[in-house]
C-alpha positions in Angstrom: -4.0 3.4 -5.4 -4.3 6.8 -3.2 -2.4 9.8 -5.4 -2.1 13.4 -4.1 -1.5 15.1 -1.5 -3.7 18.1 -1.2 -6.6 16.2 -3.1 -6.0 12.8 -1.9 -7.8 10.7 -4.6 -8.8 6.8 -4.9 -7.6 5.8 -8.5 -8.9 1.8 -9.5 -8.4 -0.3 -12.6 -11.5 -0.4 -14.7 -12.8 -4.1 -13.6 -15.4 -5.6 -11.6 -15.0 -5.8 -8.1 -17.4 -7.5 -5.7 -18.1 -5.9 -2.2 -15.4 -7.3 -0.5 -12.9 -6.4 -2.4 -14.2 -2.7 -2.4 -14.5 -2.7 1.2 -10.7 -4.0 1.3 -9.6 -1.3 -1.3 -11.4 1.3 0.5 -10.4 0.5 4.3 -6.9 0.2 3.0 -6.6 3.2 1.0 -8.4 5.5 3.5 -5.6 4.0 5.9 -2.9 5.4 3.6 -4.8 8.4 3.8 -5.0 8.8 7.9 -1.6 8.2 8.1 -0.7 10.6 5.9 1.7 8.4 3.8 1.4 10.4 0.6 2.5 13.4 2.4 5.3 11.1 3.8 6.3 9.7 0.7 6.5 13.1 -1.6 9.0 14.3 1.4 11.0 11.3 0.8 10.9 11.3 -2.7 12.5 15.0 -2.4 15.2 14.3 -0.5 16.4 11.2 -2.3 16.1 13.6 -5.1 18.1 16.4 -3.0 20.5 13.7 -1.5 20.9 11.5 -4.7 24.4 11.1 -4.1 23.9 9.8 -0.2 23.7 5.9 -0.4 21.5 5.8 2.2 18.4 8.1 1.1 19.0 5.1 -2.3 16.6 2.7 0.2 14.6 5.5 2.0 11.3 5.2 -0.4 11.2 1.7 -0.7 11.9 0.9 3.2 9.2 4.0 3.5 6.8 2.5 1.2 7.1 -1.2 2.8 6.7 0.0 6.5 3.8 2.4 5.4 2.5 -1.2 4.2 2.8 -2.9 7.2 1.2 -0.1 9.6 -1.3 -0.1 6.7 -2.6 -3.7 7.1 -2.2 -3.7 11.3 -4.6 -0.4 11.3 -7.1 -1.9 8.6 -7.1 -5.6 10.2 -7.9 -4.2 13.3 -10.7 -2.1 12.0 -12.5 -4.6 10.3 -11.5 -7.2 12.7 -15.6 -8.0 12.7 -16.0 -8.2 8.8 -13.1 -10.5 7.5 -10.1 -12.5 9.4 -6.8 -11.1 9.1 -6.6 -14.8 6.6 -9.1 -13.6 4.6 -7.9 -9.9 4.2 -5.0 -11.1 3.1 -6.6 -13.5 0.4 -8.5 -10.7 -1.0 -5.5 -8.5 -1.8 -3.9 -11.6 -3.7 -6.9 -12.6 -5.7 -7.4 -8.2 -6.3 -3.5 -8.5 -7.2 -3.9 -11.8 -9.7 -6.9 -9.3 -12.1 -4.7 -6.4 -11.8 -3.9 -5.0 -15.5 -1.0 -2.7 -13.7 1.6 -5.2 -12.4 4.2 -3.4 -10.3 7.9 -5.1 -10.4 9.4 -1.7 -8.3 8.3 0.9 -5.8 6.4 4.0 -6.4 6.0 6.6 -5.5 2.4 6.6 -4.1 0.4 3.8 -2.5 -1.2 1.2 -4.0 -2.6 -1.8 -3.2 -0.5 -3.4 -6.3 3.4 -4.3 -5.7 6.4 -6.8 -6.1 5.8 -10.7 -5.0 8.7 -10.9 -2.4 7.1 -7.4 -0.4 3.4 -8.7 -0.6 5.3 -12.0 1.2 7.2 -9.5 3.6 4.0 -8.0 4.6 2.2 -11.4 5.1 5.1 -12.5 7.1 5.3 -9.5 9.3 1.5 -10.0 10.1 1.7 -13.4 10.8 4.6 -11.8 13.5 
């Protein structure tokens, strides 16, 4: 995961990880980080927090989160269109998912390459789009 926004900072579960995977993490995260989707996502999590009551600020992080996702994996796939398939990218996020100690069954409020099963499907989906 990518946390902060004036120190942006690369935070990974103590494992092994073999280059690809690091090159995944690293091309995803720094992604997060061009887009400035931390910034983004403290905003949002402020006003949901200044507009509790509005129904509709409820959905503003996770639809947030999820389409900071999606323009997150078009920008890496295209950048590292000559190292791995968009297939293969893909694969490596499961299999980094599967060894993750962390399991995430919500949203947070930073991004991280760890999240529910039904929005890592979303994302495929909207790749394969």
């Amino acid at each position: 995961m990518i946390r902060g926004v004036l120190f942006p900072t690369i935070i990974l579960p103590f494992r092994d990880y073999d280059r690809e995977q690091l090159s995944v993490i690293f091309h995803h995260e720094l992604m997060h980080y061009k887009g400035s989707d931390v910034f983004f996502k403290t905003c949002a999590w402020f006003v949901s927090i200044f507009q509790h009551l509005n129904p509709i600020s409820g959905n503003l992080l996770e639809l947030l989160d999820e389409w900071c996702e999606f323009q997150c994996d078009v920008r890496v796939i295209t950048k590292i269109s000559d190292e791995l398939s968009a297939t293969r990218y893909f694969e490596v996020i499961v299999e980094t998912m599967g060894n993750n100690p962390a399991k995430a069954d919500g949203y947070y409020t930073f991004s991280m390459l760890s999240e529910a099963q039904l929005r890592l499907e979303r994302r495929i989906e909207y790749m394969k789009k």
